[in-house]
C-alpha positions in Angstrom: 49.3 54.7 -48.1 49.2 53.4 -44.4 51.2 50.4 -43.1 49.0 47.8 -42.5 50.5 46.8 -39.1 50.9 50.0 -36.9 49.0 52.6 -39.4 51.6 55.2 -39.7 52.0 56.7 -43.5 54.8 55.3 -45.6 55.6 56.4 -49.3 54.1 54.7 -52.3 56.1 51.6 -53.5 58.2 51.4 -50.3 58.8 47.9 -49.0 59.5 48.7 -45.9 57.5 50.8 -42.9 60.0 53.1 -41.6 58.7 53.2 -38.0 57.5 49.9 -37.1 59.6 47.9 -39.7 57.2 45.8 -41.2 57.6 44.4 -44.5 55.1 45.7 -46.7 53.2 43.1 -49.4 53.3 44.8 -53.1 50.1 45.5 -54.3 49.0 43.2 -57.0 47.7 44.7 -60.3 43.8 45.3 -60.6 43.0 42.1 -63.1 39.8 44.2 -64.4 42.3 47.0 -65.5 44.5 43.9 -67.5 41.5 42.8 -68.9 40.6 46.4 -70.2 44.0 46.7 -71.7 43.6 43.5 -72.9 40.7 44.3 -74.9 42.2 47.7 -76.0 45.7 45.5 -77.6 43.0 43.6 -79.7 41.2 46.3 -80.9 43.8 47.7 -82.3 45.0 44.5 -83.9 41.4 43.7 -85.7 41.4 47.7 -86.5 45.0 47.2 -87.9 44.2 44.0 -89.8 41.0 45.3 -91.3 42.8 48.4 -92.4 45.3 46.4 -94.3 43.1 44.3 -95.7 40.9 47.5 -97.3 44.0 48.6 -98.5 45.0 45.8 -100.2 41.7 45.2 -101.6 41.6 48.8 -103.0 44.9 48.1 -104.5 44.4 44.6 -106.4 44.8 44.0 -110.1 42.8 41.5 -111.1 39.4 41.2 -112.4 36.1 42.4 -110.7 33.8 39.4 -110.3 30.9 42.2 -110.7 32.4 42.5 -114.4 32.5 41.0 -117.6 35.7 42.2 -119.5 36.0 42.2 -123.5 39.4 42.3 -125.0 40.1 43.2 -128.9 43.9 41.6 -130.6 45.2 43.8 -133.0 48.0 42.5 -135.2 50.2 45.2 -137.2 52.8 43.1 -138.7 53.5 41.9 -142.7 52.0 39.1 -142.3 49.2 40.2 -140.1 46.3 37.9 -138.4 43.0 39.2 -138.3 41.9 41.4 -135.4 40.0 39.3 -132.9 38.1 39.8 -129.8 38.1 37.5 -126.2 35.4 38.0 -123.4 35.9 36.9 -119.8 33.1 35.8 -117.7 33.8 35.2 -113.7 33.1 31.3 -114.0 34.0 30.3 -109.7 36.5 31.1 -106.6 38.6 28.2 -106.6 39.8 29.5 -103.4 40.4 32.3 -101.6 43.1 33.6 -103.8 41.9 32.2 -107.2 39.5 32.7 -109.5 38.2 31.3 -112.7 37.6 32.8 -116.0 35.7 31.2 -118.9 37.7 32.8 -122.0 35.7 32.9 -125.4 37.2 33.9 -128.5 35.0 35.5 -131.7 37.2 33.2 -134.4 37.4 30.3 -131.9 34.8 27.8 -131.2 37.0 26.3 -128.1 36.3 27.2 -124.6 39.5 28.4 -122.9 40.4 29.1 -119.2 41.9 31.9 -117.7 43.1 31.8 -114.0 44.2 34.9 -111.3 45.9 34.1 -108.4 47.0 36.6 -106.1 48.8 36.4 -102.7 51.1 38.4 -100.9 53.8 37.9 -103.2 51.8 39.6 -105.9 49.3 38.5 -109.5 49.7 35.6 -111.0 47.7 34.1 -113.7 47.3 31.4 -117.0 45.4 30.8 -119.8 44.4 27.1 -121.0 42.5 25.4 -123.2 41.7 22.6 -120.1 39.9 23.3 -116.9 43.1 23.0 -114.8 44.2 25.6 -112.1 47.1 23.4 -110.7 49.5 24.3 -114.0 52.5 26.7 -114.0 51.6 30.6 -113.6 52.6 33.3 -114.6 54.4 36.1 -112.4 52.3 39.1 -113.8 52.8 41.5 -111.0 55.3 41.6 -107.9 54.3 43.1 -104.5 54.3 45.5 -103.3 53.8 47.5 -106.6 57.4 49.7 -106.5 58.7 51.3 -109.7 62.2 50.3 -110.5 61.2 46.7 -109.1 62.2 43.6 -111.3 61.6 39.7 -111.4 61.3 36.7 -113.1 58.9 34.1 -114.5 58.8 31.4 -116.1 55.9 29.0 -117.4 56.2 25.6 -120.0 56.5 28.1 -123.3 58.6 31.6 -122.5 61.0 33.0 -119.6 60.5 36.5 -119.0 62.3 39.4 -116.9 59.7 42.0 -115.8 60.4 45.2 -114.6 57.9 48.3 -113.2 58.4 51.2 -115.4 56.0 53.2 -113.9 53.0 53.6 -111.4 51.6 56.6 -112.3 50.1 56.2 -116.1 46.9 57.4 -117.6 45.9 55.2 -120.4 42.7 55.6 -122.6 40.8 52.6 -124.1 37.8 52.3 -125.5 36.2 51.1 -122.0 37.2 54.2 -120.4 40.1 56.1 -119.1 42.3 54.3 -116.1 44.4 56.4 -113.4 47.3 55.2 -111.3 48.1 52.6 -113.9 51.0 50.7 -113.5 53.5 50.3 -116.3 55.4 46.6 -116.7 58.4 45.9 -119.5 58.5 42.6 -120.5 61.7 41.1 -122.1 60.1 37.7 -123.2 62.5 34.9 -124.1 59.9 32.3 -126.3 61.1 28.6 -126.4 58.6 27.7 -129.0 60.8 28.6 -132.3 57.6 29.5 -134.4 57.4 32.7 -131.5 60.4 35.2 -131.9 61.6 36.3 -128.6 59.7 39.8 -127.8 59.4 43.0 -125.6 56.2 44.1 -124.4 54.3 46.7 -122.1 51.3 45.7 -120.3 49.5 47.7 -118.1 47.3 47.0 -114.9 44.8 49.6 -113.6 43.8 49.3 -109.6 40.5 47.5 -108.7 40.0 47.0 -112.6 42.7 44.3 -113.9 44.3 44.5 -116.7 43.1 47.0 -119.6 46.8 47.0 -122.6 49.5 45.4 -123.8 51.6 46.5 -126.9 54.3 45.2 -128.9 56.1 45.8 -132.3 53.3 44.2 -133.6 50.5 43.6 -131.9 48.3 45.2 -129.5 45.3 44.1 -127.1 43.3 46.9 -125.4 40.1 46.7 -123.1 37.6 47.8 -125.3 34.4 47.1 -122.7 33.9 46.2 -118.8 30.4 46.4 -118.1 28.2 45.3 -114.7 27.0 41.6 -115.1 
């Protein structure tokens, strides 16, 4: 690097020509080399963003749209009810983070609704008999997905505490055998008095949804999930 003024060499980044004394004007930055790392900051950004939302799409638990799901009710109890059987049909994306579910029962002539939301905080979902997504949800499903991890619910029927038990199950159903399920105790506190209060296990396989739940008394199993 020369001084400008009387030419003789001076040391990169001085401010000062030694021999002449000249006051030497710092070198602005090239603007084309901001603009290239510029680009490079949002590359990585996009890359980043895309990346987390592949993983978080690899890891949901709610229902394929691609599918329809077929549930079977199996009561064990006394006094049991006959064994039944629900399909759910992907009916319309309410939104980007809901979806609706036309629910048909074989003993029931109704039409019922069922509703996933699912958002950062984790799955959430209800069942109805109206074709309302604006009621109270249920907490199914806290993210991130960490065993040991517990929370709360609550809807217009039944307070539950949920807890992960595990994230690593295998379970087998008639629709085929799930990996990486996770495993959720529910403690379920039932304010209608013709429900006992009840502890349950359901279980939620990755980029399927839900496939069992069990109790004392009952249990409902995915018995098909096949390609619309």
């Amino acid at each position: 690097m020369k001084c400008e003024k009387c030419g003789a060499d001076i040391q990169q980044g001085a401010r000062q020509c030694l021999t002449c004394g000249h006051m030497i004007t710092p070198v602005k930055r090239n603007m084309k080399s901001r603009a290239v790392l510029a680009l490079i900051v949002v590359i990585m950004l996009v890359a980043g963003a895309i990346a987390l939302f592949l993983f978080s799409k690899g890891k949901s638990y709610t229902y394929d749209q691609d599918y329809i799901y077929v549930l079977k009710n199996t009561y064990t109890s006394d006094v049991a009810k006959p064994s039944n059987e629900v399909t759910y049909t992907f009916k319309k994306e309410i939104d980007k983070q809901t979806n609706e579910w036309k629910a048909k029962y074989s003993d029931d002539e109704e039409s019922w609704f069922y509703f996933e939301k699912e958002t950062s905080e984790g799955m959430f979902s209800i069942q109805t008999n109206k074709e309302d997504s604006n009621k109270k949800y249920s907490w199914d499903i806290k993210y991130p997905v960490k065993k040991g991890a517990t929370w709360e619910t609550k809807t217009a029927n039944y307070q539950s505490t949920l807890e992960v038990i595990s994230t690593n199950e295998t379970i087998t159903t008639p629709a085929g055998t799930f990996e990486n399920v996770i495993k959720i105790k529910i403690d379920q506190d039932n304010f209608d008095s013709g429900n006992p209060d009840e502890t349950l296990y359901c279980y939620y396989a990755p980029s399927v949804g839900f496939v069992k739940a069990e109790a004392d008394d009952w249990t409902t199993e995915l018995i098909e999930r096949k390609k619309k």
